[in-house]
C-alpha positions as CSV (number, residue, x, y, z in Angstrom):
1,X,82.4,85.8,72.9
2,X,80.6,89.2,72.3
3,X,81.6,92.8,73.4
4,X,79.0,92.8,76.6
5,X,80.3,89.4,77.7
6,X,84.0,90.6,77.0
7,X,83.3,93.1,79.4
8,X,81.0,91.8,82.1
9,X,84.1,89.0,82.0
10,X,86.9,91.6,82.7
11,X,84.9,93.2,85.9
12,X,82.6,90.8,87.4
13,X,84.3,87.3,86.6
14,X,85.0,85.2,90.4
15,X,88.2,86.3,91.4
16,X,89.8,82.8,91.0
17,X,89.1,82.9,87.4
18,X,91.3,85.9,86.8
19,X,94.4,84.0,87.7
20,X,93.4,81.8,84.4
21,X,94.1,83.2,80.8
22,X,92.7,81.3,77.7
23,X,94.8,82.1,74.7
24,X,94.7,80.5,71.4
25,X,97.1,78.0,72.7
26,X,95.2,77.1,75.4
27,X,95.1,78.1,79.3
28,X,98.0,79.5,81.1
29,X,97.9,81.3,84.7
30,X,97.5,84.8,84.3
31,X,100.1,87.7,84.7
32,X,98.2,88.5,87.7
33,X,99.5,85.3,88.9
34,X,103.1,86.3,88.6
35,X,102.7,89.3,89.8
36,X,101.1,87.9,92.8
37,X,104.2,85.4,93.4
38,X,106.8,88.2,92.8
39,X,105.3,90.6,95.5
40,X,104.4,87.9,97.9
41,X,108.2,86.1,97.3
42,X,109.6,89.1,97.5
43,X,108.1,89.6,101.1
44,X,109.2,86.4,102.1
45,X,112.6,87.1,100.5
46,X,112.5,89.5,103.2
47,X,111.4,87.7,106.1
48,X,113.6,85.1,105.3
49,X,116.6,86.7,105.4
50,X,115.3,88.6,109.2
51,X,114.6,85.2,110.8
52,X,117.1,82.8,109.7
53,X,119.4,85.0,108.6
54,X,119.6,84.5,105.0
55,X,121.6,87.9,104.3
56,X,119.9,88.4,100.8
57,X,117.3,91.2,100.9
58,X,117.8,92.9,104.3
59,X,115.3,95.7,105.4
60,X,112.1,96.7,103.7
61,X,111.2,98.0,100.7
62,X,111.6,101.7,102.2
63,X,115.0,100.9,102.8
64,X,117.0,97.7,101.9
65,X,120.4,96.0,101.4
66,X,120.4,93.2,98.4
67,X,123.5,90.9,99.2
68,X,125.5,94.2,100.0
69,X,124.1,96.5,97.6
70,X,121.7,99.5,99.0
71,X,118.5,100.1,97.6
72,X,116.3,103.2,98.4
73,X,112.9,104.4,98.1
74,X,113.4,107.4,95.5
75,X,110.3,108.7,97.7
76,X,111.9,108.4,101.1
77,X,115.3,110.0,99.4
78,X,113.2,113.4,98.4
79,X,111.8,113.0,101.8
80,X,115.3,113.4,104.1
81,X,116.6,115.6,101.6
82,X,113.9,117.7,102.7
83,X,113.9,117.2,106.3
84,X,117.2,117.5,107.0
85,X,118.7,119.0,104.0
86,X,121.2,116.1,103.7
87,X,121.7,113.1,101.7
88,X,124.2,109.9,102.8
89,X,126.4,109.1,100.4
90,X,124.5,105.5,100.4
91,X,121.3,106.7,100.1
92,X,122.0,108.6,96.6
93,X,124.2,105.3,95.9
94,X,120.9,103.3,96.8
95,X,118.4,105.3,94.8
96,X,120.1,106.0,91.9
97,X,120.5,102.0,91.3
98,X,116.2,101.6,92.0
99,X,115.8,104.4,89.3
100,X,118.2,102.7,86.9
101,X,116.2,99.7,87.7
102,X,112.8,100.9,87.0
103,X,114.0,103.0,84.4
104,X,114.3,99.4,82.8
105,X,111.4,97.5,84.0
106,X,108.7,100.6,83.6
107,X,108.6,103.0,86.4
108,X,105.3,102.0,88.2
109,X,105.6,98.1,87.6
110,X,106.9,98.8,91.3
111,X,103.4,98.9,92.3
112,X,102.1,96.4,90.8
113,X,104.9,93.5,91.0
114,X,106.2,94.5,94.1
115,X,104.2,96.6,96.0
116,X,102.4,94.2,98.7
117,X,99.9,96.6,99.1
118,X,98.9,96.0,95.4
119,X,97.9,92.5,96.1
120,X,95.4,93.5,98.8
121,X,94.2,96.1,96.7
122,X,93.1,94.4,93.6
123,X,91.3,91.3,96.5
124,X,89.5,94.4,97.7
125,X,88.4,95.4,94.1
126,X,86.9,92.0,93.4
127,X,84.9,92.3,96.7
128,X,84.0,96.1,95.4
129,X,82.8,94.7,92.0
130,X,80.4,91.9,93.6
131,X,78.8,94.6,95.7
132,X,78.3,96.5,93.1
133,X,76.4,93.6,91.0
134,X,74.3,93.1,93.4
135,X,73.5,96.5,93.8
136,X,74.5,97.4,97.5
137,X,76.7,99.9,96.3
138,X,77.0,102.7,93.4
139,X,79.5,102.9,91.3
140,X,83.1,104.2,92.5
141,X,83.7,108.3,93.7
142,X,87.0,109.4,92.0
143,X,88.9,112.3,92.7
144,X,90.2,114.9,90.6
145,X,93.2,113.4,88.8
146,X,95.5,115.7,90.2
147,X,94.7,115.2,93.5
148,X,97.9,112.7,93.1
149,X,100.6,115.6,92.5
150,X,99.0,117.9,95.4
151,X,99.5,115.2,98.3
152,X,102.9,114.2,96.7
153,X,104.2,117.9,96.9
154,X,101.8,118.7,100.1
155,X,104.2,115.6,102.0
156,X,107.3,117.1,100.4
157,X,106.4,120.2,102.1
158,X,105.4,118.9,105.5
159,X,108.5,117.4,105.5
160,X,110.6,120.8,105.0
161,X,108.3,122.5,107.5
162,X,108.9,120.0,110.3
163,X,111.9,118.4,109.8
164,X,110.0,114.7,109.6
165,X,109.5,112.2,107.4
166,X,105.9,112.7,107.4
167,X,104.6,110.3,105.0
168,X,106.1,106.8,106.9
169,X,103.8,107.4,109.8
170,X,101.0,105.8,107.1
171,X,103.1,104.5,104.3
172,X,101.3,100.9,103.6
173,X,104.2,99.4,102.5
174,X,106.5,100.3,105.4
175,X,103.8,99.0,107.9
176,X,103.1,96.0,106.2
177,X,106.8,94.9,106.3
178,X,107.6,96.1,109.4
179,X,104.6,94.0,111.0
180,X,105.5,90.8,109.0
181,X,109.1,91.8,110.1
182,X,109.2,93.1,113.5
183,X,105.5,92.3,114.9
184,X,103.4,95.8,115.7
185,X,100.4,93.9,114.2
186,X,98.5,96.8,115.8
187,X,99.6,99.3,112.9
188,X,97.5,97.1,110.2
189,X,94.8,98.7,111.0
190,X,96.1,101.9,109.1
191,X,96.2,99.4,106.3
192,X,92.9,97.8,107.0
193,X,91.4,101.5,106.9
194,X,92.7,102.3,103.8
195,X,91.3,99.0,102.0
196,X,87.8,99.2,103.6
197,X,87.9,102.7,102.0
198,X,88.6,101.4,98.9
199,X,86.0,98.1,99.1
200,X,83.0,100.8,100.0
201,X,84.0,104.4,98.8
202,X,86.5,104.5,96.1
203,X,88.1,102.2,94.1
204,X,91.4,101.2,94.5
205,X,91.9,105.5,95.3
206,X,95.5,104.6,97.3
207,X,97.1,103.8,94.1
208,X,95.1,105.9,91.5
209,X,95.1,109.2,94.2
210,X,96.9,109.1,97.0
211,X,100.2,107.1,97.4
212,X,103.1,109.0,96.7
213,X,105.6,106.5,95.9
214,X,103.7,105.5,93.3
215,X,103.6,109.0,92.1
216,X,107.2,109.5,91.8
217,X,107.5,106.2,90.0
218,X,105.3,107.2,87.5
219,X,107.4,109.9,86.4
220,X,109.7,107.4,84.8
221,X,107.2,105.7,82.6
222,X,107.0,108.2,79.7
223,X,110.9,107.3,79.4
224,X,111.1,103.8,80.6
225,X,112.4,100.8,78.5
226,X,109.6,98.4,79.0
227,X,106.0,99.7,77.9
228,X,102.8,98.4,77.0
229,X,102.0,98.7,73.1
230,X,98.3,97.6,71.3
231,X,98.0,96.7,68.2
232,X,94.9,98.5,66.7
233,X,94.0,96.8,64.2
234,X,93.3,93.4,66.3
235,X,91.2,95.6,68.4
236,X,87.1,94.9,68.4
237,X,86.4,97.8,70.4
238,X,84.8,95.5,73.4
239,X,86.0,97.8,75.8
240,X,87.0,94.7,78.3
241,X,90.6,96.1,78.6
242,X,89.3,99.6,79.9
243,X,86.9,98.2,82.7
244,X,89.6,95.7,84.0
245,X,91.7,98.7,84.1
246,X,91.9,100.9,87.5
247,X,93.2,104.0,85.6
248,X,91.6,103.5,82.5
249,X,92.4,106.6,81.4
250,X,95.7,105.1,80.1
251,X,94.4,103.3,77.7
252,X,93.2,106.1,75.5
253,X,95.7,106.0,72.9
254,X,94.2,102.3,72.0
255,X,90.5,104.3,71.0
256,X,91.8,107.8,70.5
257,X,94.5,107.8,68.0
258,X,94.3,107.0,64.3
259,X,97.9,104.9,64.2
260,X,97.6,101.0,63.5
261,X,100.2,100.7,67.1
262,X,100.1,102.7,69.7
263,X,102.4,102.9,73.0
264,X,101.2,103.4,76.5
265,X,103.3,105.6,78.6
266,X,100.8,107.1,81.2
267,X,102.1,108.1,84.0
268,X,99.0,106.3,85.7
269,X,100.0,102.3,83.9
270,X,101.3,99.7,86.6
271,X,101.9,97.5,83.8
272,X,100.0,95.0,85.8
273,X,98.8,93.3,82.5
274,X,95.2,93.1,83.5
275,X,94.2,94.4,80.0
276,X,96.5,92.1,78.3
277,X,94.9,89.1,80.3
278,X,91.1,90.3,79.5
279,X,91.5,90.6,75.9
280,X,90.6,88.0,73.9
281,X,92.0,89.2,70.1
282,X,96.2,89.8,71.7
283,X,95.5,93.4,71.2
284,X,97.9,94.7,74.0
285,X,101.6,93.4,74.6
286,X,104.7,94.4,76.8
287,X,107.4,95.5,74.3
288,X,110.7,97.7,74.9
289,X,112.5,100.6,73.0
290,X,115.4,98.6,72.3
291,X,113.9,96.8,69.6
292,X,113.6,99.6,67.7
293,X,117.6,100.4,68.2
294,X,118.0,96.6,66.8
């Protein structure tokens, strides 16, 4: 396969093929496939355990009890600490163990493994790709790059001023479980909002610019155990990886530096794998630091 079909493949492929990944040992379902089970499953996990009272993962992902222990959104922590200049013993106990967690698995694989919101967000994206193709819209407007840090600390703020927890009102992933939870259908429509915005105006902007949960996540992946690395000198400079990629900005070290392997620790990754699954010469592979301890 050449470099223009390599990446015409990683964009404008049908959506169903993407859950397919040919390797030289033949086909195997793609990581977005996994990633789509573990974020759907993990819903369930939930719902499950509301309606038959299956006592494993209690609450939402805001908020949540696994088989006794708590776990907290690091996000939602900053935000009562804020508000109400206060902290429950159980909410530090419940947010320390997430960011011991992700510390592990790579600070924003939250948004892409687990984050239902995700899953929507990348079925918008192949919608926004075959309007694009057939030329009913332009190509994506971005926002500055920082726009991401100025909402994160504009919320913080909001939420000292008032004494509210001003981002929940229109945090997707609280309304999304709270609707498959409680009912309140109604409140998708904040959901529905955001992803229309993101089929016709920008693309996939919640999780590149705006959401910041998956902002404070970030912040662990420059010291987070699992990573992406790319070995350079497999790399045929077809640029697939890049336009499969929603922040391709990360992937710079792969072009821009002169080593033979490179690690990706932007802030920005998700480690959602696309670029691993588009790439046909096994450039780009999850590794962790503590190999190199071994």
């Amino acid at each position: 396969m050449n470099k223009p079909q390599q990446r015409t493949l990683a964009q404008a492929a049908p959506f169903w093929k993407t859950f397919i990944r040919r390797t030289a040992r033949g086909t195997r379902p793609s990581l977005r496939v996994w990633r789509f089970l573990t974020a759907i499953g993990c819903l369930l996990l939930f719902v499950l355990s509301y309606r038959i009272d299956l006592q494993l993962l209690e609450g939402t992902l805001v908020g949540s009890r696994l088989i006794g222990l708590n776990l907290i959104d690091p996000f939602v922590t900053l935000q009562v600490l804020l508000a109400h200049h206060v902290i429950p013993v159980n909410m530090v106990i419940g947010t320390v163990t997430v960011l011991l967690a992700y510390l592990v698995l790579g600070g924003r694989s939250f948004c892409a493994w687990v984050c239902p919101y995700g899953v929507l967000s990348e079925i918008g994206e192949s919608f926004r790709f075959r309007l694009i193709e057939k030329k009913i819209l332009r190509k994506s407007v971005s926002l500055p790059e920082k726009t991401k840090y100025f909402i994160w600390g504009a919320l913080l703020l909001a939420c000292f001023l008032t004494g509210v927890l001003a981002f929940e009102a229109f945090n997707v992933v609280g309304i999304i479980y709270r609707a498959f939870l409680y009912g309140g259908l109604l409140s998708l429509t904040v959901v529905l909002f955001i992803l229309l915005v993101e089929i016709f105006v920008s693309r996939r902007v919640w999780c590149r610019s705006l959401c910041p949960v998956g902002t404070t996540y970030g912040g662990l992946n420059p010291i987070s155990l699992l990573r992406l690395k790319a070995d350079k000198s497999r790399c045929n400079q077809c640029g697939a990886c890049v336009v499969a990629c929603h922040v391709p900005k990360a992937l710079a070290p792969v072009f821009d530096k002169d080593e033979k392997k490179v690690t990706i620790a932007s802030t920005d990754c998700t480690l959602c794998g696309r670029c691993i699954d588009v790439c046909n010469e096994n450039v780009l592979h999850f590794s962790n630091r503590l190999k190199n301890l071994v």
